[in-house]
PQR file of N, CA, C, O and H, with PARSE charges and radii, in Angstrom:
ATOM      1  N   UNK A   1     -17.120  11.432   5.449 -0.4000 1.5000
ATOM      2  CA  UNK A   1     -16.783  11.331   6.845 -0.0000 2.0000
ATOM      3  C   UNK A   1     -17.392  12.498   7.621  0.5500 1.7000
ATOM      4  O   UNK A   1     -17.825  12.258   8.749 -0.5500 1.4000
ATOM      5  N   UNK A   2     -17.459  13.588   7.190 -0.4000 1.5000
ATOM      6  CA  UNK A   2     -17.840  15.017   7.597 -0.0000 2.0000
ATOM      7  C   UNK A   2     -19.490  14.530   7.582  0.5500 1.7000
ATOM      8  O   UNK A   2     -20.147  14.949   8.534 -0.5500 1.4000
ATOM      9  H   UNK A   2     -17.108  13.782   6.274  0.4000 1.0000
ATOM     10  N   UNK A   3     -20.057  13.858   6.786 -0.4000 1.5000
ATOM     11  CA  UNK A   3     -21.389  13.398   7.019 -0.0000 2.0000
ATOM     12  C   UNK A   3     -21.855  12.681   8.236  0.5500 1.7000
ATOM     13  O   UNK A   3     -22.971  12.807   8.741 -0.5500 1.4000
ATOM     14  H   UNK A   3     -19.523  13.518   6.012  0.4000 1.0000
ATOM     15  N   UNK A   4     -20.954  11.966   8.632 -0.4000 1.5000
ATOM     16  CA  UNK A   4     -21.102  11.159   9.621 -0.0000 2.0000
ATOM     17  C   UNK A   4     -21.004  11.764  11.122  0.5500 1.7000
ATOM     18  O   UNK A   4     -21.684  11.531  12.122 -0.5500 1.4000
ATOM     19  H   UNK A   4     -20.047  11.864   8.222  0.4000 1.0000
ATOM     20  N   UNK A   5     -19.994  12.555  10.922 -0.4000 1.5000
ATOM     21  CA  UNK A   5     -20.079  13.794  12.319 -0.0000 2.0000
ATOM     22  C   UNK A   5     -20.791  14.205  12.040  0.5500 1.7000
ATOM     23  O   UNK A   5     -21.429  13.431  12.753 -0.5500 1.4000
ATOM     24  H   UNK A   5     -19.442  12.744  10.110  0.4000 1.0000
ATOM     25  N   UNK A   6     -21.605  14.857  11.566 -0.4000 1.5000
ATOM     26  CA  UNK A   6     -22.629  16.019  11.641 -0.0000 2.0000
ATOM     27  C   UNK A   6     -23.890  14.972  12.148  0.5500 1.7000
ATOM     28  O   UNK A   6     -24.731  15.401  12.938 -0.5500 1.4000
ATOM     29  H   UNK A   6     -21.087  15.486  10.986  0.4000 1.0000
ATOM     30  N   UNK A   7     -23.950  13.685  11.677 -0.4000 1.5000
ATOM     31  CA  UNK A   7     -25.282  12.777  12.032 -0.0000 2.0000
ATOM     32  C   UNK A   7     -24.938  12.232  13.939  0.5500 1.7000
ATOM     33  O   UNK A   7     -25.635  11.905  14.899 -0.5500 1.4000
ATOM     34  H   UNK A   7     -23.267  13.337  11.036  0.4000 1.0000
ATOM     35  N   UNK A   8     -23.290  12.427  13.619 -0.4000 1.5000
ATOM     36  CA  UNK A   8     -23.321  12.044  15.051 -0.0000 2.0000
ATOM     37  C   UNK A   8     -23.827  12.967  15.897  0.5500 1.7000
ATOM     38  O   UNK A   8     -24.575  12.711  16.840 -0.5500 1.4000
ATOM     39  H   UNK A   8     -22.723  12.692  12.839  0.4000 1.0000
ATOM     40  N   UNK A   9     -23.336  14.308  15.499 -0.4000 1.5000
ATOM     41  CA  UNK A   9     -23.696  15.349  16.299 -0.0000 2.0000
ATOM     42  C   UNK A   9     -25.117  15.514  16.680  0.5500 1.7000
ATOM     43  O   UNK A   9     -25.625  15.581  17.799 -0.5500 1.4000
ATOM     44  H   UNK A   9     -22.728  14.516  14.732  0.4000 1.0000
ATOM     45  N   UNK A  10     -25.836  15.584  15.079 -0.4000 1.5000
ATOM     46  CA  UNK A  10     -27.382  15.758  15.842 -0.0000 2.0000
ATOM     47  C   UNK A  10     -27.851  14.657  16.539  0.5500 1.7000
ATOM     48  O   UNK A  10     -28.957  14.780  17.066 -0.5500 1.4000
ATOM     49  H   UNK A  10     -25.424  15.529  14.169  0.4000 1.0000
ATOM     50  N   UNK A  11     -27.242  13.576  16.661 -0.4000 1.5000
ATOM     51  CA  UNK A  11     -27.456  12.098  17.530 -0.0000 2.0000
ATOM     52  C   UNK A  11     -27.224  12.660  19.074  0.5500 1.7000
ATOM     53  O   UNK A  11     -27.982  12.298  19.973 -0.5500 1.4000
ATOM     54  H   UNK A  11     -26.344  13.476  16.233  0.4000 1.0000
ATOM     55  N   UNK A  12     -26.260  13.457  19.285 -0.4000 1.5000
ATOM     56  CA  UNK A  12     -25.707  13.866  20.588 -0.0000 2.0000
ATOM     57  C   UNK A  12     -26.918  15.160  20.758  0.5500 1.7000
ATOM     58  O   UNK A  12     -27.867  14.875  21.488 -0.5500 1.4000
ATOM     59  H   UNK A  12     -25.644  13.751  18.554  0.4000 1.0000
ATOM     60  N   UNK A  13     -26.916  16.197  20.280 -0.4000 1.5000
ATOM     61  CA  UNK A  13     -27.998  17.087  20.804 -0.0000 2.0000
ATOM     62  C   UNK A  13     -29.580  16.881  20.845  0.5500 1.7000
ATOM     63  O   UNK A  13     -30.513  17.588  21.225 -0.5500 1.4000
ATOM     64  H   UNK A  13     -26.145  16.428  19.686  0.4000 1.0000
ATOM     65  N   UNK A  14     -29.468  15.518  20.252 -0.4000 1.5000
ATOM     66  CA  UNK A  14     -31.125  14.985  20.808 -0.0000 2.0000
ATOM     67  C   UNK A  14     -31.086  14.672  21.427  0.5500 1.7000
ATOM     68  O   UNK A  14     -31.875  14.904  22.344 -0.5500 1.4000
ATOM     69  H   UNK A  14     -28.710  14.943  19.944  0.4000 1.0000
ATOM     70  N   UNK A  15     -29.868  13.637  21.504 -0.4000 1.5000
ATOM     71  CA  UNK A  15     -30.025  12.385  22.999 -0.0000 2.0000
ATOM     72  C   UNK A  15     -29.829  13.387  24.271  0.5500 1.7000
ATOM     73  O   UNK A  15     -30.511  13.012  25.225 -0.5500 1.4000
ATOM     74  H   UNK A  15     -29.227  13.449  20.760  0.4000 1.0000
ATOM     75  N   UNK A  16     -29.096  14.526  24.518 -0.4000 1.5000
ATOM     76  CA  UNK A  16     -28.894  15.547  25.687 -0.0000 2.0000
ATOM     77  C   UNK A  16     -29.952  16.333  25.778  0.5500 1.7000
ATOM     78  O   UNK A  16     -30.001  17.192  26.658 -0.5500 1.4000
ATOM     79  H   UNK A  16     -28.542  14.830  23.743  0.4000 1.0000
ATOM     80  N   UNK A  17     -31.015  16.149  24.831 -0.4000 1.5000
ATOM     81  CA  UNK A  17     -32.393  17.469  25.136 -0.0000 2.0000
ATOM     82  C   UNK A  17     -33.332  16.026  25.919  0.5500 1.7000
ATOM     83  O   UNK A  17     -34.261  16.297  26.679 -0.5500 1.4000
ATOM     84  H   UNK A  17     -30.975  15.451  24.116  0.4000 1.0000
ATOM     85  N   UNK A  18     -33.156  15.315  25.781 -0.4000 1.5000
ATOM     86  CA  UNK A  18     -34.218  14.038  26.234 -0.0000 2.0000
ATOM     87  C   UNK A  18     -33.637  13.458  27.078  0.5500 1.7000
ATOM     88  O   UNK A  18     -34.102  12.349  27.340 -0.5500 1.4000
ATOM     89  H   UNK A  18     -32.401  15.095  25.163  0.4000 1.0000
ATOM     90  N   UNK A  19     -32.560  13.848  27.770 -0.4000 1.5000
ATOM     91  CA  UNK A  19     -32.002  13.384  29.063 -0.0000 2.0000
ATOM     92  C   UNK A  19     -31.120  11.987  28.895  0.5500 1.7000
ATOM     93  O   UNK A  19     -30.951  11.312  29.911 -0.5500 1.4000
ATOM     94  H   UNK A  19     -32.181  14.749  27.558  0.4000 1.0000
ATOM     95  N   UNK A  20     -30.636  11.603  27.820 -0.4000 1.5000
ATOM     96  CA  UNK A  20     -29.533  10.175  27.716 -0.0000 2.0000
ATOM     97  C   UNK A  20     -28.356  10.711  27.795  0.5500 1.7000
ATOM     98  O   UNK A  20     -27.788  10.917  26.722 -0.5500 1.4000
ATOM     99  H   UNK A  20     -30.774  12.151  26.995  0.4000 1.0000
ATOM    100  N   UNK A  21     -27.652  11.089  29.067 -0.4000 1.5000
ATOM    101  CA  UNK A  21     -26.029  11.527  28.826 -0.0000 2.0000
ATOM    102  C   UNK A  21     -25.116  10.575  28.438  0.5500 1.7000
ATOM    103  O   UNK A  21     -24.199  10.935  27.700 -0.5500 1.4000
ATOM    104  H   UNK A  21     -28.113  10.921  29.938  0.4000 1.0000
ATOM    105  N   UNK A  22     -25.196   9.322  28.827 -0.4000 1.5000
ATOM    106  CA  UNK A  22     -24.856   8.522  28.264 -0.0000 2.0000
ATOM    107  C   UNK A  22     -24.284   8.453  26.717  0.5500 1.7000
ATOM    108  O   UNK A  22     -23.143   8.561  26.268 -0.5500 1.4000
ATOM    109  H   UNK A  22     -25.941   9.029  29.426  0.4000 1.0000
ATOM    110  N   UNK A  23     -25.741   8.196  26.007 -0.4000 1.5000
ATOM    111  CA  UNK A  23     -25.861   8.494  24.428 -0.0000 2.0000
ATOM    112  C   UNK A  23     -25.718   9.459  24.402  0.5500 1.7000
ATOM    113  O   UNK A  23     -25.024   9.615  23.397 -0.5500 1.4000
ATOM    114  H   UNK A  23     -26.668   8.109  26.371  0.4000 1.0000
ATOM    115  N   UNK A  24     -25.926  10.616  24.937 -0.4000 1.5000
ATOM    116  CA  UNK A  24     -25.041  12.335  24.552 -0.0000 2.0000
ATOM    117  C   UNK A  24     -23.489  12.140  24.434  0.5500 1.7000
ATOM    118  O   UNK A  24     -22.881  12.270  23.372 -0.5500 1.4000
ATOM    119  H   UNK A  24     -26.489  10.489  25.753  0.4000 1.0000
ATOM    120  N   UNK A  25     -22.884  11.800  25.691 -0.4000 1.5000
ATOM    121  CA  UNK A  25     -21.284  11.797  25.547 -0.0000 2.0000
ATOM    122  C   UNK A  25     -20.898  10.737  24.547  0.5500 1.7000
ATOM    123  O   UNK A  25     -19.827  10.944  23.976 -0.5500 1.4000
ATOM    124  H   UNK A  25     -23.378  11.695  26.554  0.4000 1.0000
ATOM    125  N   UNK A  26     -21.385   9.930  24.307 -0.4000 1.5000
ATOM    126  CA  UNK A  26     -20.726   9.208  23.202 -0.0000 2.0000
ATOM    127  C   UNK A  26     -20.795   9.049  21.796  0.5500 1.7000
ATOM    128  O   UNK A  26     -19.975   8.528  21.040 -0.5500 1.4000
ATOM    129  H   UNK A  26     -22.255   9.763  24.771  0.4000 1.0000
ATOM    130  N   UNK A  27     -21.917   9.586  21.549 -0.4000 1.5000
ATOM    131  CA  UNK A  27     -22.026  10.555  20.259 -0.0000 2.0000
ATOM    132  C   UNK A  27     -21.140  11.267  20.003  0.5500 1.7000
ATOM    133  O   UNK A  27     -20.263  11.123  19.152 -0.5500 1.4000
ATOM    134  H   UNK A  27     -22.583  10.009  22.164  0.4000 1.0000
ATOM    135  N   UNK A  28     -21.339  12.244  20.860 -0.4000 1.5000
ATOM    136  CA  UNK A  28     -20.402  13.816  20.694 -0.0000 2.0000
ATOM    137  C   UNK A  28     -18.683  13.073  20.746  0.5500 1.7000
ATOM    138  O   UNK A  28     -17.687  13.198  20.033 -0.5500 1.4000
ATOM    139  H   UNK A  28     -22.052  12.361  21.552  0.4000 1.0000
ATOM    140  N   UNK A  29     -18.904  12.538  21.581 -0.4000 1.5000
ATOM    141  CA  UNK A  29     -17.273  11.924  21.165 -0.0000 2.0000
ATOM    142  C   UNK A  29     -16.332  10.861  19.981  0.5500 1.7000
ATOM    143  O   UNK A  29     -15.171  10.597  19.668 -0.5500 1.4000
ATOM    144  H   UNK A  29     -19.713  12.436  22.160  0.4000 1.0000
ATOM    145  N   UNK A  30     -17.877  10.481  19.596 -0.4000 1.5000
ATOM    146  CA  UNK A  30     -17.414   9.999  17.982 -0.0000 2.0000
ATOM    147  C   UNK A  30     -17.823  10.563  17.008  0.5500 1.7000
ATOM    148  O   UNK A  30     -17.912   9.980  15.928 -0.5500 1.4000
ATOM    149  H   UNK A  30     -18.820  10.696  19.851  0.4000 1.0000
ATOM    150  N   UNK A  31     -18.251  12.165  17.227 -0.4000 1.5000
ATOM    151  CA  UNK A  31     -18.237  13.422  16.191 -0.0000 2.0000
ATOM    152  C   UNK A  31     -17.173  14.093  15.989  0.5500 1.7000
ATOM    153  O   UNK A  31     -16.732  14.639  14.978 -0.5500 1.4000
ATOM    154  H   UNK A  31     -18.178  12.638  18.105  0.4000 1.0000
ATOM    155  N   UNK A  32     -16.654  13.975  17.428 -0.4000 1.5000
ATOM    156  CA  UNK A  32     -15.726  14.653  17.541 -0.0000 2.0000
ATOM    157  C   UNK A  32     -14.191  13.735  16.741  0.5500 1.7000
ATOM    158  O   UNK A  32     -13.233  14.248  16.162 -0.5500 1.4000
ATOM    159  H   UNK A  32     -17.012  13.531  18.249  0.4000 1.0000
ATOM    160  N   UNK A  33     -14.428  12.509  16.966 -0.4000 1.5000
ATOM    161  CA  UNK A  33     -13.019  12.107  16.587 -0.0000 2.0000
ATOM    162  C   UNK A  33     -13.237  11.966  15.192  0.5500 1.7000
ATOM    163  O   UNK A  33     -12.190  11.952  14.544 -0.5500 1.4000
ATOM    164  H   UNK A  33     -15.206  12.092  17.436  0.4000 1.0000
ATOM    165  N   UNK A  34     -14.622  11.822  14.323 -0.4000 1.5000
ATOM    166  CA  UNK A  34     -13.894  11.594  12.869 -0.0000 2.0000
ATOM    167  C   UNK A  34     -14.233  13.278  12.509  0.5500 1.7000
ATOM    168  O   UNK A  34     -13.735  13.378  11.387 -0.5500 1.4000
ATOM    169  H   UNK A  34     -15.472  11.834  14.849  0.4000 1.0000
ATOM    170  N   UNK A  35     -14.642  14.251  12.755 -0.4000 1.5000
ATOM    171  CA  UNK A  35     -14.227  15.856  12.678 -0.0000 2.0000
ATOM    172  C   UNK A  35     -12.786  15.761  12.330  0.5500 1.7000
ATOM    173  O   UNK A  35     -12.309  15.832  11.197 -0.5500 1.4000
ATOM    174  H   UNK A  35     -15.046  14.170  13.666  0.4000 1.0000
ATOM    175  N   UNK A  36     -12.006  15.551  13.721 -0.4000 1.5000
ATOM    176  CA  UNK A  36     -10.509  15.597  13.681 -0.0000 2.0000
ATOM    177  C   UNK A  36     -10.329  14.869  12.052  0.5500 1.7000
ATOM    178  O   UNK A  36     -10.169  15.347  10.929 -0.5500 1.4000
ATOM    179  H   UNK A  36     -12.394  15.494  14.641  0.4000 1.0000
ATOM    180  N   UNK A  37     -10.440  13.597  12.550 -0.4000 1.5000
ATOM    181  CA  UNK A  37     -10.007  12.510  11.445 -0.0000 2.0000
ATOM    182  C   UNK A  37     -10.424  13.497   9.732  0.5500 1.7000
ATOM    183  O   UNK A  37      -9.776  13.735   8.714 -0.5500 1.4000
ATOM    184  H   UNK A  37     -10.570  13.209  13.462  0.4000 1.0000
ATOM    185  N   UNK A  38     -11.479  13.735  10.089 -0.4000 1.5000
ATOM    186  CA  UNK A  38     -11.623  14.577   8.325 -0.0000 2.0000
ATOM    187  C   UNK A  38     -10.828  15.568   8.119  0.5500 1.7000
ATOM    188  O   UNK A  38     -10.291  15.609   7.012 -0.5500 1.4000
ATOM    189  H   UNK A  38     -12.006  13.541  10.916  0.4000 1.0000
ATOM    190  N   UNK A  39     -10.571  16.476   8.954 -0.4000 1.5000
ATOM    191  CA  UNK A  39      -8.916  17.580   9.253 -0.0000 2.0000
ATOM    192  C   UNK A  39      -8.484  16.884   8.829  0.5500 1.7000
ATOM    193  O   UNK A  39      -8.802  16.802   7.643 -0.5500 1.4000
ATOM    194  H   UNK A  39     -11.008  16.442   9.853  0.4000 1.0000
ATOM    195  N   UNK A  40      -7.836  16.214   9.133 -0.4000 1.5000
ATOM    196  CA  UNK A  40      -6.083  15.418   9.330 -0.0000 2.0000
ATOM    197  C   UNK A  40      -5.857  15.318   7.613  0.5500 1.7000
ATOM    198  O   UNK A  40      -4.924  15.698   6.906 -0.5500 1.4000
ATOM    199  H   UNK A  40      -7.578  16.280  10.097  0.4000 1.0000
ATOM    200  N   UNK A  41      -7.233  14.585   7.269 -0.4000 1.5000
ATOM    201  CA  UNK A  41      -7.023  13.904   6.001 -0.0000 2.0000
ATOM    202  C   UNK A  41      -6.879  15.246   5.026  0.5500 1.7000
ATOM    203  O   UNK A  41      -5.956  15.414   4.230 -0.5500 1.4000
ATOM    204  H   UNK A  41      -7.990  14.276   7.844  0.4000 1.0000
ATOM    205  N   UNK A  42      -7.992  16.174   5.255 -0.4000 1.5000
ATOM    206  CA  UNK A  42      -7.958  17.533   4.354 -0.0000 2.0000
ATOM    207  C   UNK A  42      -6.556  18.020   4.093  0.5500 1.7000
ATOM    208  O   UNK A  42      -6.105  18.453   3.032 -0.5500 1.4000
ATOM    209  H   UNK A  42      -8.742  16.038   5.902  0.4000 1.0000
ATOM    210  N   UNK A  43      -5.848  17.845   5.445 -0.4000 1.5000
ATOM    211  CA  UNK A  43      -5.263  18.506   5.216 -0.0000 2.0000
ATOM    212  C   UNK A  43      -3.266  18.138   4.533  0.5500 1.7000
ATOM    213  O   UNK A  43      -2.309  18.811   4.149 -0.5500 1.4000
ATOM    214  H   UNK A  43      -6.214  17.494   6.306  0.4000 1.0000
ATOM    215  N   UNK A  44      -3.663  16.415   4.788 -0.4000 1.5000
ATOM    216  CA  UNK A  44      -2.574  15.938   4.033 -0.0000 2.0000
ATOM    217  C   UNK A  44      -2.785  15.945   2.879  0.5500 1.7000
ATOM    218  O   UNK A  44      -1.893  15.775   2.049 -0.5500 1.4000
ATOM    219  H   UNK A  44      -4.440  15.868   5.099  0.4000 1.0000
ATOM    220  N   UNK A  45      -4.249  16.183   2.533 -0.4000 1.5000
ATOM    221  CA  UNK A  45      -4.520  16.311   0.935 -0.0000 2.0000
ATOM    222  C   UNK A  45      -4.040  17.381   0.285  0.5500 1.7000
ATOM    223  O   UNK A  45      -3.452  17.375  -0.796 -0.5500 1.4000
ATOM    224  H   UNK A  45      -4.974  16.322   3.207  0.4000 1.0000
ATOM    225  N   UNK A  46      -4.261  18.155   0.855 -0.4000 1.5000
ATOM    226  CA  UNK A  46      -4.241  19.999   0.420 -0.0000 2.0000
ATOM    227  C   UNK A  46      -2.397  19.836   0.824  0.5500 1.7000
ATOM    228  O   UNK A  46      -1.883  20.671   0.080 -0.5500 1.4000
ATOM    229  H   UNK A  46      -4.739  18.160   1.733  0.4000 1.0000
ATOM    230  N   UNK A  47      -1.688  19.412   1.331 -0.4000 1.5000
ATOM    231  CA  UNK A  47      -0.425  19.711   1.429 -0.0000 2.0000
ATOM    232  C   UNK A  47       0.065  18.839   0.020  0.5500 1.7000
ATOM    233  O   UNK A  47       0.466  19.395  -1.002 -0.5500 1.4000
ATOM    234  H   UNK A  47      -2.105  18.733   1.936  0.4000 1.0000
ATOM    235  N   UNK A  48      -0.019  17.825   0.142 -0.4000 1.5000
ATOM    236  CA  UNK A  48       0.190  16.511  -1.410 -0.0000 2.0000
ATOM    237  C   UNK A  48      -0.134  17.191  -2.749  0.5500 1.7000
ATOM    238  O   UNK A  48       0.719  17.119  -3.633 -0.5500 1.4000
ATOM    239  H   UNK A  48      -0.345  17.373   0.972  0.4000 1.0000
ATOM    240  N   UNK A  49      -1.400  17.910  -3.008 -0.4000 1.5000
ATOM    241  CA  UNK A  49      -1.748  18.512  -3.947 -0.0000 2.0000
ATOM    242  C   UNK A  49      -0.983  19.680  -3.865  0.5500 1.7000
ATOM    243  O   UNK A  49      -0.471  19.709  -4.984 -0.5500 1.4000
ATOM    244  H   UNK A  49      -2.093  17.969  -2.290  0.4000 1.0000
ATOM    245  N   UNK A  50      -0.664  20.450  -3.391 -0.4000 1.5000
ATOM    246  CA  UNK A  50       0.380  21.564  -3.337 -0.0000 2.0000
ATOM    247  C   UNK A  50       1.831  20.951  -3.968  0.5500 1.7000
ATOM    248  O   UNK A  50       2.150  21.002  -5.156 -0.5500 1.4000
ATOM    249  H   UNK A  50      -1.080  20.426  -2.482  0.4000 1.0000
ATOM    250  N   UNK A  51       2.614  20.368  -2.883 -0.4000 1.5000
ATOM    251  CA  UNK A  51       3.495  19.401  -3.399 -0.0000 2.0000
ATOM    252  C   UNK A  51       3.759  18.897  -4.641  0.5500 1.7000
ATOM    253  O   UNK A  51       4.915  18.883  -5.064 -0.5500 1.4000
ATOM    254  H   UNK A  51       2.354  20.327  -1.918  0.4000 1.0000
ATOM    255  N   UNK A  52       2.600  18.370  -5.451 -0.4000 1.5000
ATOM    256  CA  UNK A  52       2.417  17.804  -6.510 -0.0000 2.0000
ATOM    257  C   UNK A  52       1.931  18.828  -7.793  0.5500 1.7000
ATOM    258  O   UNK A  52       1.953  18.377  -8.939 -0.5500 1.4000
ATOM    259  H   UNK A  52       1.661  18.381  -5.108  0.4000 1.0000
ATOM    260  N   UNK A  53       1.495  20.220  -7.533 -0.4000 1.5000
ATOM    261  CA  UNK A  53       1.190  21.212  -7.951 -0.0000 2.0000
ATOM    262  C   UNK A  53       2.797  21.528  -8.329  0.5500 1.7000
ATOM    263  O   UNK A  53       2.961  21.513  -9.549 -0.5500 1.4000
ATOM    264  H   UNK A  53       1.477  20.586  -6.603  0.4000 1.0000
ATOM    265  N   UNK A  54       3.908  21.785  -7.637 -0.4000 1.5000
ATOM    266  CA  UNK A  54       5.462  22.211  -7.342 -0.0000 2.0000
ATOM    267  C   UNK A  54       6.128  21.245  -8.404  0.5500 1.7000
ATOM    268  O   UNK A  54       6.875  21.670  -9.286 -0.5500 1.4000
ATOM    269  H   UNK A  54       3.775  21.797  -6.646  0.4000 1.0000
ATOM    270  N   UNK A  55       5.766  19.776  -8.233 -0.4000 1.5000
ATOM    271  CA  UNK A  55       6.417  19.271  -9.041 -0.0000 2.0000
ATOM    272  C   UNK A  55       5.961  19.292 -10.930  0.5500 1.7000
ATOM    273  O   UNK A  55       6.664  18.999 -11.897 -0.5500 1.4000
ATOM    274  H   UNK A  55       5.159  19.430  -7.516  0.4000 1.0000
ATOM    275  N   UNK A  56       4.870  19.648 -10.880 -0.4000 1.5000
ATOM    276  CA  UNK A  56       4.735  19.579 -12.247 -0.0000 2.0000
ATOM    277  C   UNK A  56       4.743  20.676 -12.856  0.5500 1.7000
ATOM    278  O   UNK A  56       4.589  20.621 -14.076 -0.5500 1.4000
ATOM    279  H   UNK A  56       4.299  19.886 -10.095  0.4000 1.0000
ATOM    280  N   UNK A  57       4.906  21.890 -12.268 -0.4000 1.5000
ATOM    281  CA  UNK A  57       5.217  22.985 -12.618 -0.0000 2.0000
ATOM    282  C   UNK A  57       6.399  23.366 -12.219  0.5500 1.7000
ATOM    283  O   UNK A  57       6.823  24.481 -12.522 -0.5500 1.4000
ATOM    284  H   UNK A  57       5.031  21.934 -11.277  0.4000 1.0000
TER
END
């Protein structure tokens, strides 16, 4: 997922050096939401594995 933002991203800083704001803002704004989205997930992971670290020890 983190792959996919980063492709969005450089999708957004080309399309804004060549003048498509258009395709700039909407790039950058579906970099931006699976960024978040890869957080979110990291970080219910890393809490579950902790959790689950507690219980078996």
């Amino acid at each position: 997922m983190l792959k996919w933002a980063l492709i969005f991203f450089v999708v957004s800083v080309i399309a804004g050096f060549f003048g498509f704001s258009g395709v700039s803002a909407g790039a950058a704004r579906i970099s931006r939401w699976l960024f978040f989205i890869a957080l979110a997930v990291f970080a219910l992971f890393l809490i579950l594995g902790l959790l689950a670290g507690e219980l078996i020890f």
